[in-house]
N, C-alpha and C positions, 0 to 999 in steps of 0.2 A: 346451418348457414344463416348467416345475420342478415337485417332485412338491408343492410347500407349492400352489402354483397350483392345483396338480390336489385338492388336499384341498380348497380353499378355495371350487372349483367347484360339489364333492359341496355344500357347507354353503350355497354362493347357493341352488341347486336347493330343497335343504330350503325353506327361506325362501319361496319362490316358490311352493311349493302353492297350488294353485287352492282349498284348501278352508281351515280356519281358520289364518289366519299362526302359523309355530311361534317359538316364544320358548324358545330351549333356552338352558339356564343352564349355561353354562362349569363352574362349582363343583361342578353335581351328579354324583357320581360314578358315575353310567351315562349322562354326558354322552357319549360318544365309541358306548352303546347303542342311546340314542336317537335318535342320529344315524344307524345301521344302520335300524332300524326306520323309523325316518321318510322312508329312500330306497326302501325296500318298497312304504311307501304312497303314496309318488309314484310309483314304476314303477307300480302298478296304476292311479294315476289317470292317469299318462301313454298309458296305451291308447287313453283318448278324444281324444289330443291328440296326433298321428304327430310333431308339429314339437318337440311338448318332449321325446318318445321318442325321437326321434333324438339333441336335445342331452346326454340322459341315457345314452344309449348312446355319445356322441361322450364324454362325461365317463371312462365305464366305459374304453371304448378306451384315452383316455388313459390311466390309471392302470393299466393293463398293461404300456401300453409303456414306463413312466416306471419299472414295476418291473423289466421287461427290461433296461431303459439301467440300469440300480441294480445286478443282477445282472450283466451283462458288466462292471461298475464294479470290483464285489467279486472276482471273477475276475481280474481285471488287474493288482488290487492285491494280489491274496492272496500271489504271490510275495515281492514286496517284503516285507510284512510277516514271512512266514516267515523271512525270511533275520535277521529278532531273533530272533523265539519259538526257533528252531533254534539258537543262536548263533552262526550264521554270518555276521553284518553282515560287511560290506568297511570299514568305518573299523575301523583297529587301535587309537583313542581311544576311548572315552567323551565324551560332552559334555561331563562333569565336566574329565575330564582337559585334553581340547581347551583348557576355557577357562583353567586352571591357566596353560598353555604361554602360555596369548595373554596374560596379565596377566605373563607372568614378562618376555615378551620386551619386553612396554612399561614395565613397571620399570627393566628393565636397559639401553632406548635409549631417545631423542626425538628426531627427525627431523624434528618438524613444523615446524621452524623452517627447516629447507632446502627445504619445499616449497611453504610460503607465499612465503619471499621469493623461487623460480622464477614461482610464480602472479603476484605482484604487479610486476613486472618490464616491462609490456607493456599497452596497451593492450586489452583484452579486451571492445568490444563485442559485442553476439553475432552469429556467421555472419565475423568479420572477421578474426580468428585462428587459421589451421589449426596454425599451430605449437603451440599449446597442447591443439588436437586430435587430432596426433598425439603428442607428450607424454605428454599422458594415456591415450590407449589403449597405449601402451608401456609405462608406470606397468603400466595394470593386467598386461597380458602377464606383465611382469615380476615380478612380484608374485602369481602361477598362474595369474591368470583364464582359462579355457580360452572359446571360441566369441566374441572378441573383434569389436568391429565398431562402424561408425560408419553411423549410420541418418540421412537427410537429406532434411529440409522445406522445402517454398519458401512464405516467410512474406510478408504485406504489411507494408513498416514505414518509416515514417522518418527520416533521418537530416539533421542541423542545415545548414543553408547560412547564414545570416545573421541577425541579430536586432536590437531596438533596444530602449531606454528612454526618451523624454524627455518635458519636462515642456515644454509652451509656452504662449504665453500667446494670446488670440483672438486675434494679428493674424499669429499662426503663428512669433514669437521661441520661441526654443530659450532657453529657462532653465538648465534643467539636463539632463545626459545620464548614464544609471546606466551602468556599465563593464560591467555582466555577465562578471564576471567573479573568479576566485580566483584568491587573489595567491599567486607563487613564492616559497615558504619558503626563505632557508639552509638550514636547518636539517633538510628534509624533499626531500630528490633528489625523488621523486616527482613533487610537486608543481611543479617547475621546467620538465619541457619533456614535449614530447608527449603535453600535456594534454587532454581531451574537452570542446567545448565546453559551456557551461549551458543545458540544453533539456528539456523536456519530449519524452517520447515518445506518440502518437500524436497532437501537438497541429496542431489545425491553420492552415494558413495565415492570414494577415491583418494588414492594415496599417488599425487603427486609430486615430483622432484624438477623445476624447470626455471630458465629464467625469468624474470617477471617485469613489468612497467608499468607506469600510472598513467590511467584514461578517463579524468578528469570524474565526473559523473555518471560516466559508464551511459549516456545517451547514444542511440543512434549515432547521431549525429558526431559525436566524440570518436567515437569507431570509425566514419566515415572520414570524417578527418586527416586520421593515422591512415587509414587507407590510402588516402590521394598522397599522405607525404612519402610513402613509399614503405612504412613500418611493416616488417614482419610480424605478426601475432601468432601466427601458430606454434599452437602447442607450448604457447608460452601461459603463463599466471598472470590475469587482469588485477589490479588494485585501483577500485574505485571509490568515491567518498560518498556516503549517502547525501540524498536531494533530488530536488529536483522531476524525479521522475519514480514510478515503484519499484523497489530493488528487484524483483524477478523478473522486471523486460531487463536492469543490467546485465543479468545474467543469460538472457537469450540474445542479448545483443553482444555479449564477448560468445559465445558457444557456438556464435554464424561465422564469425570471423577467424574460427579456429581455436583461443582461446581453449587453454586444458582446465584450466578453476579460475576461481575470484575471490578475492579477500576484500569485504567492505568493512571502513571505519565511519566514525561521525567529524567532520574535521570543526574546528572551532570559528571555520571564515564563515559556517552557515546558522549560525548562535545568536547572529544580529548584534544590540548591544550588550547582553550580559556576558563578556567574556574575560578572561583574566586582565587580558591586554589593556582593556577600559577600567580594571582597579579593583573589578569585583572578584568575589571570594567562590571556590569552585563549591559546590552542593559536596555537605551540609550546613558548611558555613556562609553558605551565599549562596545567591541565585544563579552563579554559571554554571555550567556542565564538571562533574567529576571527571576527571582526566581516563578513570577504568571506567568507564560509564560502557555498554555493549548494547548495540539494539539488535534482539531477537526480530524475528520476521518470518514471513513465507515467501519465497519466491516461485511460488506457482506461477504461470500468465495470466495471472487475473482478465487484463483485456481480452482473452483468445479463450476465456471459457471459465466461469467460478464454478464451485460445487464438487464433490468426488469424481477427480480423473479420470477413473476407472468405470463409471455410470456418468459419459456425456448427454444430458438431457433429460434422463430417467431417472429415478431414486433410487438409490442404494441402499436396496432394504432387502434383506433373508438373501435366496441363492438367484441371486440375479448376474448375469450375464457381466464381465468386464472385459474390458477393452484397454488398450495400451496406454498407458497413463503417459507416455512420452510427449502426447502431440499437447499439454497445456504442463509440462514440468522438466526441469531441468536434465539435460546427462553429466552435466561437469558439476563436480564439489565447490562447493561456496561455504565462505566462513565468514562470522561478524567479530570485529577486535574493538577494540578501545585507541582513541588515536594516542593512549602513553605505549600501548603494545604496538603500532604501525609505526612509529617514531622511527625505531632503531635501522628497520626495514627498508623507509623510505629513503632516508638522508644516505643510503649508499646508492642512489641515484641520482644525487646531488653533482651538477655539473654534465652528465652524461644524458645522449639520446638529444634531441627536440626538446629544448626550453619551454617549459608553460607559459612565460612572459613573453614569447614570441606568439604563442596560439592564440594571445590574448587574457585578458581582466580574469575571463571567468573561469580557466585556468586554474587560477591561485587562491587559494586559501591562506587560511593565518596558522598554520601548524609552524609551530617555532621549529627551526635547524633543517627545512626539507626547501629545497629554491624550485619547485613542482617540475623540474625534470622529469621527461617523458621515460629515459632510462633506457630505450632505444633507437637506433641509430638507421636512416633511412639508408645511409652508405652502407652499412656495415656492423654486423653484432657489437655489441658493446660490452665489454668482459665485466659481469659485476659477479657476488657470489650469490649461489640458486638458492629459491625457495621452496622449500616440503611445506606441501600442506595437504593435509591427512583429516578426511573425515567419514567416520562412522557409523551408519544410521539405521537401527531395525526398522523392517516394515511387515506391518500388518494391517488385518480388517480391526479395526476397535468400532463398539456403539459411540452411539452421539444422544444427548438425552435433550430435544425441545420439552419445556414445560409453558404450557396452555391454563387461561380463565378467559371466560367470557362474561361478562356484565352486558345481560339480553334485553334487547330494545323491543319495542312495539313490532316495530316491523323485522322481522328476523330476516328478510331474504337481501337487506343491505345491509354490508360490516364494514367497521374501520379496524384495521389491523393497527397495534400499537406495539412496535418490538426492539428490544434491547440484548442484545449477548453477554453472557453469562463466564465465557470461558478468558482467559488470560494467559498471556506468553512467561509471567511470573508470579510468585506470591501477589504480591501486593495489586495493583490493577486499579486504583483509587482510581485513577484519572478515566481508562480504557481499562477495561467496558462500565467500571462501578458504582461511574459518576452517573453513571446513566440508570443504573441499576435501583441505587439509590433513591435517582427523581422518580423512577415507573412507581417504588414503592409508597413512595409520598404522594405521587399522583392518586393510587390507588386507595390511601388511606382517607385522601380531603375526600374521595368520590363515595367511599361507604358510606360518610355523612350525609352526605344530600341524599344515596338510596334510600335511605334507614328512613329518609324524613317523606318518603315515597317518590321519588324522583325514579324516572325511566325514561332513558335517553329514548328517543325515534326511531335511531339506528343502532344494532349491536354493535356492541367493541368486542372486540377479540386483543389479549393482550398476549403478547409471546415474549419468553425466555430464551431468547437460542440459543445452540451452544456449539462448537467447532466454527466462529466464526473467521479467529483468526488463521487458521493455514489456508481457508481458500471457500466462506463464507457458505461452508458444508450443510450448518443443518438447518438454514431458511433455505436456501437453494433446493437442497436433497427435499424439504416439506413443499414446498412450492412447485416442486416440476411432480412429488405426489399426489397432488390435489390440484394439480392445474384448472378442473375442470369445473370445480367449485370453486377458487379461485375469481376464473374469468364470469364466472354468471352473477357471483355475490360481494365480493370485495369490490369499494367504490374506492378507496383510499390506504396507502401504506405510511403511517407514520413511524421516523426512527428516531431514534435516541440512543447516542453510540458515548463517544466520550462529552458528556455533558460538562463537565468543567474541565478544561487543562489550563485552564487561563480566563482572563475577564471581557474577553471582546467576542459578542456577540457573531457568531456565527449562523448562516441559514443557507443552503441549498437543494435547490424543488423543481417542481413541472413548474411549467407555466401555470397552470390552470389554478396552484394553490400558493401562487406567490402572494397575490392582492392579500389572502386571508393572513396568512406571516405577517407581514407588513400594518394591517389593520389591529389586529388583534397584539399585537408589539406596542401599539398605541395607549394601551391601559396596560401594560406592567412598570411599574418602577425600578428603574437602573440602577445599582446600590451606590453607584457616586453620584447618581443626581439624571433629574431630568425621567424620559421615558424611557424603554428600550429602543423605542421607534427614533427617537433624537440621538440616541446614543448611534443606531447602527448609521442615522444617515451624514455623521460626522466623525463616525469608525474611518480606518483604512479601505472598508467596503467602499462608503460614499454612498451607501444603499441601493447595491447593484447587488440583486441576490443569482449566484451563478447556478449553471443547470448539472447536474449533478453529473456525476460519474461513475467509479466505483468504488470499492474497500471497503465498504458494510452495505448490510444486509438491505438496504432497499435493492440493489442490484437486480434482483430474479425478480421482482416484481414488474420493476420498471421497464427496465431491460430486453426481458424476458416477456411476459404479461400483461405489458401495457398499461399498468395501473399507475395513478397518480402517486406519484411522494415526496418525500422531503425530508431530511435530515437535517436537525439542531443543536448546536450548545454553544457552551462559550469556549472559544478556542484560545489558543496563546500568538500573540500579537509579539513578536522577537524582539521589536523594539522599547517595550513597553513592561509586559511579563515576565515573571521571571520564567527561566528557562523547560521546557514541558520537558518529562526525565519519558519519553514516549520508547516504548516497552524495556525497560531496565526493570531493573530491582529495585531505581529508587522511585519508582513509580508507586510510592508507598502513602499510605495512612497519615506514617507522619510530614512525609513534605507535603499531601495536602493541604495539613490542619498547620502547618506550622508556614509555606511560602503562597501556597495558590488560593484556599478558601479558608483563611480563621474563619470559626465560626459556622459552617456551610451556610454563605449568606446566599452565594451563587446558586450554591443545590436546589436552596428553598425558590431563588426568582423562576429558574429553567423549571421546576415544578409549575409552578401559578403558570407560568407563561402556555408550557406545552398543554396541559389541562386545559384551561379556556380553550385553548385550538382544537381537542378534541372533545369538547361540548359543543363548540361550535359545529362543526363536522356533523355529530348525532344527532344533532338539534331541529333544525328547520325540516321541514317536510322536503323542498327542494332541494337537491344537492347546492352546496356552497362550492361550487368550478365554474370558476372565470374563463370561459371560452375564447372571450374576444383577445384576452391577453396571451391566449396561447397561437389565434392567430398574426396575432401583431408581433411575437418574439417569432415567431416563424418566417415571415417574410424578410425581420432582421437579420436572421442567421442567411437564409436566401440572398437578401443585396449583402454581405459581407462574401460569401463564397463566391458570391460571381465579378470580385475582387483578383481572386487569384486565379478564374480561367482563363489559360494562353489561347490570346486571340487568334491564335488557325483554328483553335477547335472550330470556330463558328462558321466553319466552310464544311465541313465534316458531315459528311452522309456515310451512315453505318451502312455495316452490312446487316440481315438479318439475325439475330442473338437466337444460340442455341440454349434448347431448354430453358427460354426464359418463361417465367410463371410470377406472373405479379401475384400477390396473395396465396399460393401456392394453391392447398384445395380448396380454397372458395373460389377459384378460377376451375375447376376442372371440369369444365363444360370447355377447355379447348383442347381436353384429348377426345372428343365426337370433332372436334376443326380439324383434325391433324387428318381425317381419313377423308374429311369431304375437299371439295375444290377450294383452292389456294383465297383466302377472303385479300380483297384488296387492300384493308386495313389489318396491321399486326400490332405496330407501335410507332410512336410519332419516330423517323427514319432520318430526319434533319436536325443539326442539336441543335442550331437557332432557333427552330420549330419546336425545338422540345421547349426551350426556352420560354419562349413565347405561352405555351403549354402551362407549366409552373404561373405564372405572372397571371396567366388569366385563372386560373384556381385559387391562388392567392386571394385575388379580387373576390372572389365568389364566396372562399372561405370566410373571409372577413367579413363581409356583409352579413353571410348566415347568421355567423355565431354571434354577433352585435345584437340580432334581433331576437335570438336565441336566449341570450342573456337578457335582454329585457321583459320577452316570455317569462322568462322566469321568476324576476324582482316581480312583476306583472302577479303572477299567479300565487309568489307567496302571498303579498298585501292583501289577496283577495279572499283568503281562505276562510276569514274568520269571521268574514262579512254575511249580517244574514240572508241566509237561500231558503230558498224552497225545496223538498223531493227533486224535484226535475230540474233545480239549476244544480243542484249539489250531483244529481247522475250524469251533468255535463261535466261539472269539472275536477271530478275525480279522474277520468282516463285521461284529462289533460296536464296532469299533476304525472301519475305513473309513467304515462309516456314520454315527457320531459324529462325525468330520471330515468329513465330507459337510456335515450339520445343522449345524454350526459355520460352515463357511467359507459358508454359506446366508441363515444368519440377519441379518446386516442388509442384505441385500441383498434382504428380504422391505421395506424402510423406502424401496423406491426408487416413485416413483410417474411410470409411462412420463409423463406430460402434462406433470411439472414443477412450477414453481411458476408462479404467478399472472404474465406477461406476463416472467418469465425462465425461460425452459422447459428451458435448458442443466441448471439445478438439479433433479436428479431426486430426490435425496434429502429427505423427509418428516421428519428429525429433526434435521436439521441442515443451514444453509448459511451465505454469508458476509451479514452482513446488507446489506440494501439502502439503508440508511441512514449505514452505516457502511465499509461493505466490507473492512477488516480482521477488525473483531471476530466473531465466531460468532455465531448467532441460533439458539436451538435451536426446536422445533415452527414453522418459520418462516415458511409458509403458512397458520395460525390466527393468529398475533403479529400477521401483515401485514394481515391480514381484521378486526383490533380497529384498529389504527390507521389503518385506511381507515374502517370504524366501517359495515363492511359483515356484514350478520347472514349473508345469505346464503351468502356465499364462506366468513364460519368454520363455518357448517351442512353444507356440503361437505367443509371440512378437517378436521370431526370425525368423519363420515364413512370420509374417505381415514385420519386416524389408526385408528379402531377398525377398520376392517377389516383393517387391514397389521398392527395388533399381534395381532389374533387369527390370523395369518396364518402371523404371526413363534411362536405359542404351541402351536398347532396340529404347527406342524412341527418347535417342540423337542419334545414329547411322541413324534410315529411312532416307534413302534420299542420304546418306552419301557414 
């Protein structure tokens, strides 16, 4: 039990007085008095009530032995520390200097270009490649990583046996047959042989024969739509265009509606400007889209659970126990085509069904000869000819192979996880994952310089290889719910690096906590058309709004899950601007890197320098580098935007009492000893105005904490190096470790054991991937989801589970303080 737990117990207790309910006020400044005083007065009234003496006494207990485990903490750590105050560190660098070395040595070479075109060379689905697994763990050897090693998961998964397309007519004539397929470039090796075929991963089996209609984007909301206009969908074939949202809620959002399969293309309205229409030439002769172009994919529920289906929560390792892989993956067949293969398909619903120019703009796309006719008809079926679509997929257990180095810091019992994926949906993968691959390698190589020259970061890095992350972000997830437990005591930060270049416009999204650092340290890279990275993003399309993350790589279990801070970088493709990102085809190649997105890898080598200094910064300072106050200040934002969209009856709303509700789930379980004693007068604030009110006044508290929190902390770096004596250097070593304590703590006070609402994997209370969306982020996402279920109840809960985790989070910036 954490000590914020054990504070937060002392404060239920309070609350729970048998005699007038206390309302203490966070602001007043003998709040932390009256909170002594009023455990007084329940000890004395707890005499007459042995079952609450004991929880009070089990409370007490706790909070000794939490200061024991605090104190053999500070003990442990106190060497290490010394070994600065002393000036005896074992790095013969400085930070400073370290990172001088690492920008000197990436000035003076680029490499990335010889280790993308090793990565893109080969087939790379995941679990299918050792050669690129031993590669890279030799990479890293090679490059210092000391405690090397390849970690392996046995994942449930997919892979393509046969497919079809066609179009017939009732008496079962074949009209048309779509090729499923992308055509072999000259121009582009890759693309020529040893191709993957076009398949969806976790889709599953089915051959069927039925009519079919177009449902714009395949959102909710699209479905909802057809629903109010009166459309039949059952048992019919959805054809939806990718966008928008992750293609597998497409597919759980036609498979609710009845909906027997789905056929997705890429249509040309979602291309921006490089498209034929505006003059340009389709890939390889130009920056638009190939007309056979196919995006592979997984449509797993990403938002409703990442990791192997069949191991919810646990790893998928040796003879472990499985479960129905149903409740995060599909039961209807889905298939990905090319919009020259959906053409023929479409335009015979030309004029028929609900007009898209009547549903509106977003409707319509720019597929030449198709007027986005719905194709059926609210009166009445609409006679067009059926669609078979026929897909075939084995399943089995296959391994998953992570590869591991660590580059060990001073202090071993803080790491920064540094991770990139390894695996690809085709040959090629230049863009995703190997741009990224690439920079880790170059990162790694600038970093052997500065060791070599005796440089040792503060904190260990952990660098990771994953791999399975495209069908459903299997082997961080599957490592990370292995090692939770290591995980939560030692990892302070997860940094990713996923597609580092598909394009020239700086991309960043993170916690709060490590935005400032992005942003600061953007400050010193040079943008290769001029200026900084920092000028570049705050006059990008961003406008230098860095957003809070979501899902579809692998920070996900960390964050999500874990509670640890992260953030994902690179440079993204900007529609209007870049040319076209070929995101998972075949021409996702070597040479449209080196020939449309980076001549040169100018970009490989900045995303290198860039993310490097970020993680020397990180290992660097003694003090964690987490901007607390800014994570309470985006907090209270996302809070006054949500109480934008509460319907004002809520605020009349007095719940009933919530069954099996457990804030913190077993760090609460001192209120199954409540459930047998007498009814406590306090359970949860019962009024949502009240709850309201609740939230607003934790706000207040949190934001003060962590302001002073964070000045603690500039405070005690500046002071470290200042000369002490014995006995000032014995004061402010435990004031150093227990500031990093309270730091690497704090959002992991946002985690709520139950989850969210019917996706429980989501433990995190500030942030998840949305469920509507499944890339994008949804922050407060358990209240969001309780307004648009248009349920009072469940947001009278999540305000609740919010005010008590913030005052939780506030409470335990303050100890000490």
């Amino acid at each position: 039990m954490s000590e914020s737990a054990a504070t937060f117990l002392s404060y239920q207790l309070l609350l729970m007085s048998e005699s007038q309910p206390l309302l203490l006020d966070p602001e007043d400044p003998h709040f932390h008095d009256n909170v002594v005083e009023a455990l007084r007065s329940l000890y004395q009234e707890s005499r007459k009530h042995w079952k609450l003496r004991f929880i009070l006494l089990a409370v007490l207990g706790t909070t000794l032995t939490i200061h024991l485990i605090l104190l053999i903490s500070l003990i442990r750590h106190s060497f290490t520390y010394h070994y600065v105050y002393l000036g005896k560190s074992p790095s013969k660098l400085t930070t400073s200097e370290a990172e001088s070395e690492f920008i000197r040595v990436l000035n003076h070479s680029n490499y990335a270009r010889n280790w993308s075109y090793h990565y893109t060379q080969q087939q790379h689905l995941l679990g299918q490649n050792m050669e690129l697994v031993d590669w890279t763990k030799l990479k890293f050897k090679e490059f210092g990583l000391v405690d090397t090693k390849v970690e392996t998961y046995d994942v449930y998964l997919n892979s393509p046996v046969d497919h079809a397309l066609k179009l017939v007519s009732k008496k079962g004539k074949v009209l048309y047959s779509a090729s499923l397929k992308e055509d072999a470039l000259p121009e582009d090796p890759t693309s020529q042989n040893d191709t993957v075929p076009t398949f969806h991963g976790y889709s599953a089996n089915g051959n069927v024969t039925a009519a079919y209609f177009y449902a714009n984007y395949g959102r909710k909301l699209d479905f909802d739509t057809l629903v109010k206009l009166g459309v039949n969908m059952t048992g019919k074939i959805a054809i939806v265009r990718y966008g928008a949202i992750y293609r597998g809620l497409k597919v759980k959002f036609a498979q609710e509606v009845g909906a027997s399969g789905v056929v997705m293309y890429s249509d040309p309205g979602d291309d921006g400007e490089f498209i034929p229409q505006n003059g340009y030439k389709q890939y390889p002769h130009g920056p638009a889209r190939n007309e056979a172009s196919v995006q592979r994919g997984s449509v797993m529920y990403l938002s409703y659970g990442p990791g192997d289906p069949t191991t919810p929560g646990y790893a998928s390792k040796g003879k472990v126990k499985r479960e129905d892989p149903y409740k995060t993956t599909p039961k209807i067949p889905s298939l990905p085509v090319s919009y020259r293969d959906i053409t023929p398909i479409l335009v015979e619903l030309n004029g028929k069904g609900v007009s898209g120019l009547k549903l509106g703009p977003d409707w319509v796309g720019k597929l030449e000869g198709f007027d986005y006719s719905v194709g059926l008809s609210p009166a009445e079926e609409v006679v067009t000819p059926l669609l078979n679509l026929y897909n075939e997929q084995e399943y089995s257990i296959v391994p998953i192979h992570n590869v591991f180095g660590t580059i060990k810091g001073v202090n071993e019992d803080e790491v920064i996880v540094v991770g990139n994926h390894r695996d690809a949906w085709i040959r090629g993968g230049a863009g995703d994952p190997n741009s990224g691959s690439a920079a880790m390698l170059e990162i790694l190589r600038g970093l052997q310089e500065a060791c070599e020259l005796g440089f040792k970061p503060y904190r260990s890095i952990l660098f990771a290889s994953w791999d399975g992350e495209e069908p459903g972000l299997l082997g961080s997830t599957e490592w990370a719910e292995d090692h939770a437990s290591w995980i939560s005591k030692k990892v302070v930060a997860y940094l990713n690096v996923d597609s580092a270049v598909t394009g020239n416009t700086l991309l960043l999204e993170s916690s709060p906590v490590l935005k400032n650092l992005l942003l600061n340290v953007a400050k010193e890279v040079e943008y290769p058309k001029g200026g900084t990275l920092h000028e570049h993003y705050m006059t990008s399309i961003f406008k230098g709004h860095v957003p809070i993350l979501g899902s579809g790589s692998d920070y996900t279990v960390f964050l999500d899950h874990l509670g640890i801070p992260s953030f994902d970088l690179g440079f993204a493709c900007n529609p209007e601007t870049d040319p076209i990102y070929q995101y998972h085809l075949n021409y996702d190649s070597f040479y449209w890197m080196e020939t449309f997105t980076d001549p040169g890898f100018v970009y490989h080598n900045v995303v290198s320098k860039y993310l490097g200094k970020i993680i020397l910064r990180l290992s660097g300072p003694e003090l964690l580098q987490l901007d607390m106050l800014q994570s309470a200040v985006d907090i209270q934002s996302y809070f006054d935007d949500v109480l934008k969209d509460i319907p004002q009856e809520w605020y009349h709303y007095k719940g009933r009492e919530p069954h099996n509700y457990k804030p913190f789930g077993d760090l609460m379980a001192f209120r199954d000893l409540q459930a047998s004693a007498e009814k406590p007068h306090f359970e949860f604030v019962n009024e949502f105005t009240e709850a309201v009110k609740m939230v607003k006044n934790a706000l207040k508290l949190f934001e003060k904490n962590t302001l002073a929190l964070d000045e603690l902390r500039r405070a005690l770096q500046a002071d470290l190096y200042k000369p002490k004596t014995f006995w000032q250097r014995s004061k402010t070593v435990p004031k150093v470790v227990f500031t990093n304590l309270k730091l690497g703590l704090l959002e992991k006070a946002f985690l709520y054991a139950d989850g969210l609402n019917d996706r429980p994997w989501f433990k995190h209370t500030i942030f998840a991937s949305g469920r509507y969306t499944g890339y994008a982020g949804q922050s407060l996402p358990g209240l969001r989801e309780a307004i648009e279920d248009n349920d009072v109840e469940s947001g009278l809960k999540w305000m609740n589970v919010h005010w008590q985790s913030i005052y939780v989070g506030a409470i335990l910036a303050s100890i000490g303080m």
